[in-house]
N, C-alpha and C positions, 0 to 999 in steps of 0.2 A: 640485066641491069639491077642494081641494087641502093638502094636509099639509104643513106644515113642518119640516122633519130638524132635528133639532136638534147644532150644531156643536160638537166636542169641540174644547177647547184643552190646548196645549202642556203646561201645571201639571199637568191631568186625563190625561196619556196619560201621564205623569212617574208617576202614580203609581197606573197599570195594574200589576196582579200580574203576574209575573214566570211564565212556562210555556215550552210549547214551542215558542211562536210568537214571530218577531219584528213589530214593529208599526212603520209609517210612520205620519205623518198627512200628508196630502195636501190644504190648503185647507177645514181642520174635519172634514177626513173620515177614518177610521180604513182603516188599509189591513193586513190580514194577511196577511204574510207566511209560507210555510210552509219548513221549514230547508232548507238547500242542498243538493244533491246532493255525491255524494263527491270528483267532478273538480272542481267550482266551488270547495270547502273544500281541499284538493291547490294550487290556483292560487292563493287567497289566500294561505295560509300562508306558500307558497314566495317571493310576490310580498313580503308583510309583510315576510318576514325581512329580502330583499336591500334593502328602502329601510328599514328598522329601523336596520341596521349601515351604511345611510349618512347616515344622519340621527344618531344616537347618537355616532357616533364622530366627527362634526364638531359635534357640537351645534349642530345648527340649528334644532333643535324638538320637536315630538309627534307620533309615527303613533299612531292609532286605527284602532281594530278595526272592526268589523260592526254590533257591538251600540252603538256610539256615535251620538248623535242633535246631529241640528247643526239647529236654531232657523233656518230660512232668509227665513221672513216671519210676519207677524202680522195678524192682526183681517181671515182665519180664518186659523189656523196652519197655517205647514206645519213638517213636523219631519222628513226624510230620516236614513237611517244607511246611507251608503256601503259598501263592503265594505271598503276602506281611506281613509284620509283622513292627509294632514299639516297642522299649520300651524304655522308660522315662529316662530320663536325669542322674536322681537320683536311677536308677539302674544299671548303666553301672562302673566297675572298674572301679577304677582310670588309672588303666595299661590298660585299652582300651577292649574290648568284647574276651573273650575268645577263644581259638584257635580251640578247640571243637563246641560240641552241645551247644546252649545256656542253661543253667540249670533254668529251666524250663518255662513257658508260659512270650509271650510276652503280654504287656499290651495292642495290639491291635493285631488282626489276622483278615487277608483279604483273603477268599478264593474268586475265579471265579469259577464256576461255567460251568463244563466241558460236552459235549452232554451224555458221556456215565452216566456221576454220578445221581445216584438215589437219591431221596429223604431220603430215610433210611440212606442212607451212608450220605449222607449232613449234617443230624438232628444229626446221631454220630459223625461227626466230631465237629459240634456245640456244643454237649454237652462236646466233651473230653476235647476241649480250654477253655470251662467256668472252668466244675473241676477240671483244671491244673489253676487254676489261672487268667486264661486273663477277662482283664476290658469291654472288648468287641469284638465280631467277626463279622464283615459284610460279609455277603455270595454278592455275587455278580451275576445275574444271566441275561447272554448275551440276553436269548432268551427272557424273560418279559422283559427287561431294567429295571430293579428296582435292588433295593438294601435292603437287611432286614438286621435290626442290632439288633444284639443282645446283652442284657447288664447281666453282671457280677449276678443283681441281678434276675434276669427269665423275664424282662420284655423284648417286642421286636417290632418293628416298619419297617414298610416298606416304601420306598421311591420311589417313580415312575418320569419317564421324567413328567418336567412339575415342579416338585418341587426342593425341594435344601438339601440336604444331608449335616450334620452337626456332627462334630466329637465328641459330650456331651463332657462328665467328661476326657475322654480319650486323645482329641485332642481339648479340648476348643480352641474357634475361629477359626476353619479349616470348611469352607463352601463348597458346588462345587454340579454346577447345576446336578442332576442326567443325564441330555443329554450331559453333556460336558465328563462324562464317557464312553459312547457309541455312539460319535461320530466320524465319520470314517474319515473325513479329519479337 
């Protein structure tokens, strides 16, 4: 005999009470997250700011944070929240970004790169942001200091202290040394 799980959607995880956990859904499935360590929260911040003040001050769009949920597929949903995200100028309502999930990939997703996460789970989370549409995902990974980006079209590139990480198609003219990422003061 065999049970059947019953599949949570996107509406229903929208209006999960709010605690110390953050929440994916994963193809109807609920995924708990537990909060970030102190260097993974150090790397976003730092990382948020320098494409904050490159996007703000060219007005090309919206950076979202951690806690934002982007709608990437449906019937069963899946709902990811990146550690950073932007998207384009000329995709944002005119009414301003919606109250909800955002419908569906942004045109840039930043994960960091957490002790516990695997490379399997990394590589699928890479691929769900490509085939939900995003122009590109940078995985971010504290422990090599480098940074691999990955583009829309299957191609992908790593970036090590030492060089200088560049935003392509995505974030044309957004530069930043890969050490000013993981640098602690």
């Amino acid at each position: 005999m065999s049970t059947a799980t019953r599949l949570m959607t996107a509406d229903e995880l929208l209006r999960l009470p709010r605690g110390k956990a953050r929440y994916e859904l994963i193809k109807g499935e609920l995924l708990t997250m537990s909060p970030a360590g102190s260097e993974h929260g150090s790397i976003i911040f730092r990382l948020s700011a320098l494409i904050h003040q490159f996007i703000s001050s060219r007005k090309l769009g919206l950076g979202f944070g951690a806690e934002s949920g982007f709608l990437i597929q449906r019937d069963p949903d899946t709902v990811r929240a990146p550690d950073i995200a932007f998207v384009r100028a000329d995709r944002i309502p005119a009414e301003g970004p919606p109250q909800g999930f955002w419908p569906g990939a942004p045109d840039l997703a930043v994960e960091v790169v957490s002790p516990g996460d695997g490379v399997r789970e990394v590589g699928e989370k890479v691929a769900e942001w490509l085939q939900a549409g995003c122009g590109a995902v940078w995985i971010v990974d504290p422990h090599a200091k480098a940074v691999s980006v990955h583009l829309a079209g299957g191609s992908s590139e790593l970036f090590t202290v030492g060089q200088t990480l560049d935003g392509g198609a995505v974030l044309p003219g957004f530069t930043c040394p890969v050490s000013e990422i993981f640098a602690i003061v």
